[in-house]
Residue, then its C-alpha position, 0 to 999 in steps of 0.5 A: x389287882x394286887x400288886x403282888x400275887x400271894x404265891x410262894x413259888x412252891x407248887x400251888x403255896x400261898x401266903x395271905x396275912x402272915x398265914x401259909x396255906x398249901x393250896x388255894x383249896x386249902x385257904x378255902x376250905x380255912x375260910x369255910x371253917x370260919x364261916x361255920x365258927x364265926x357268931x352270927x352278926x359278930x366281926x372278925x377280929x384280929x388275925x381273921x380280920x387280916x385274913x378276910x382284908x387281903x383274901x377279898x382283894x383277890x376277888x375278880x370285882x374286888x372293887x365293886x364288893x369293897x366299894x367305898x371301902x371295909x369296916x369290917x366283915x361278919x358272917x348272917x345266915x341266908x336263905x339259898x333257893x329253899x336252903x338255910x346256911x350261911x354267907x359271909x358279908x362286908x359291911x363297908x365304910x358308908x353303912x352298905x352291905x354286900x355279900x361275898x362268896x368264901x370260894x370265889x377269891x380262891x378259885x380266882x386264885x387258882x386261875x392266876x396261879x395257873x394262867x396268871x390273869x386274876x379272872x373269875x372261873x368258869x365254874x362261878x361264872x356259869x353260877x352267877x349267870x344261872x342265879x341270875x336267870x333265878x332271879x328272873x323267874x321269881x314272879x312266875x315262882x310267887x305267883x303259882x304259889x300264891x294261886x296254890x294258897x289262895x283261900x287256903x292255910x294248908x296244903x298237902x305235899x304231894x312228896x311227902x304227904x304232910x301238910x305245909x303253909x304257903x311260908x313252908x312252900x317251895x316251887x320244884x321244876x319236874x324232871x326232865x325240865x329242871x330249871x338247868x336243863x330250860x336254862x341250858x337250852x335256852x342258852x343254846x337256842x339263842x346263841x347266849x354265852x354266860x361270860x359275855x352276859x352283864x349282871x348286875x351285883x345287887x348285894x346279895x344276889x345278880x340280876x341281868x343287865x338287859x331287860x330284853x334278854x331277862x324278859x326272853x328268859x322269863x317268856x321260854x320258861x313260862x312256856x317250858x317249864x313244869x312247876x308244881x308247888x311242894x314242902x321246902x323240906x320235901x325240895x331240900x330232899x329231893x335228888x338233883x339234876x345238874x346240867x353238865x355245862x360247856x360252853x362259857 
């Protein structure tokens, strides 16, 4: 942890680098700002650069992101679960790269202007938690695509009625068992607390520690879930359904 925290003592003020922000919300919303002006692939220079060292600091696994230390920082696009945009990455000093989240340090903030622990919130721990069940299901995810695919260049989308190829395909959970609502339940039926599951930070994405709880997690999906294989345009489109999370 830092050995000084940033607050300035009025209200929720902090200061990062020589820079005064308002509000944790508002160094985030600054950081978003950077990451959609950055050029791709191109570092951070000057004052940003002085920003983005200390911001990351503030990290809940400030040590494991900084590892064996920061060469610099640069912005790259990514894909998202069907989405393009983009994420900020550390590229450290023994040539690894890791991906770093422009919220995460700011709501850890807020959780240590508010209960003075540098911890994680309980919004990005439940985050990682289901990104990692993610990762989980991704075999079942590749394989029901290729079987729609097999023998084929096209299809078409039972959305939106256009043809697509299987680089243009994304696999959708059928309402009511959306991949929240299977995750959610099968949180509950055995007794699983996102906050005390180990993940491991792969980089640029979490995996599960334990390969017996990933392999439950796999097998109740297998049996509950619904896929059926639509356009990434029709499933970027398509109305979500959020699970309203409450126990940690």
């Amino acid at each position: 942890m830092p050995a000084t925290p940033p607050f300035t003592g009025n209200k929720s003020q902090l200061t990062l680098a020589g820079q005064l922000f308002n509000s944790p919300t508002a160094l985030s919303n600054h950081l978003k700002q950077l990451l959609w002006s950055q050029p791709l692939r191109t570092p951070f220079t000057d004052h940003s650069d002085a920003l983005m060292r200390e911001w990351v600091t503030y990290h809940p696994d400030a040590a494991l992101k900084v590892g064996t230390g920061v060469q610099h920082f640069y912005v790259d696009e990514h894909r998202d679960y069907g989405t393009t945009s983009r994420a900020i990455y550390i590229k450290r000093t023994d040539g690894t790269v890791v991906d770093i989240s422009y919220k995460e340090p700011s709501r850890a903030l807020v959780q240590l202007n508010k209960t003075g622990l540098l911890q994680r919130s309980p919004r990005d721990v439940i985050t990682d938690f289901k990104n990692a069940l993610r990762i989980t299901i991704d075999p079942q995810c590749l394989a029901l695509k290729r079987r729609v695919f097999a023998g084929v260049e096209q299809r078409i989308c039972p959305v939106t009625g256009e043809p697509f190829t299987l680089t243009e395909a994304d696999t959708d959970h059928l309402y009511p068992m959306t991949f929240d609502a299977i995750a959610w339940h099968w949180s509950l039926i055995w007794d699983i607390r996102p906050r005390d599951v180990e993940l491991i930070d792969c980089g640029t994405y979490f995996k599960l520690a334990d390969p017996e709880l990933a392999g439950s997690f796999a097998g109740f999906h297998l049996q509950a879930a619904n896929l059926r294989v639509i356009s990434r345009k029709a499933n970027n489109a398509a109305p979500r359904f959020p699970t309203r999370w409450s126990v940690l």
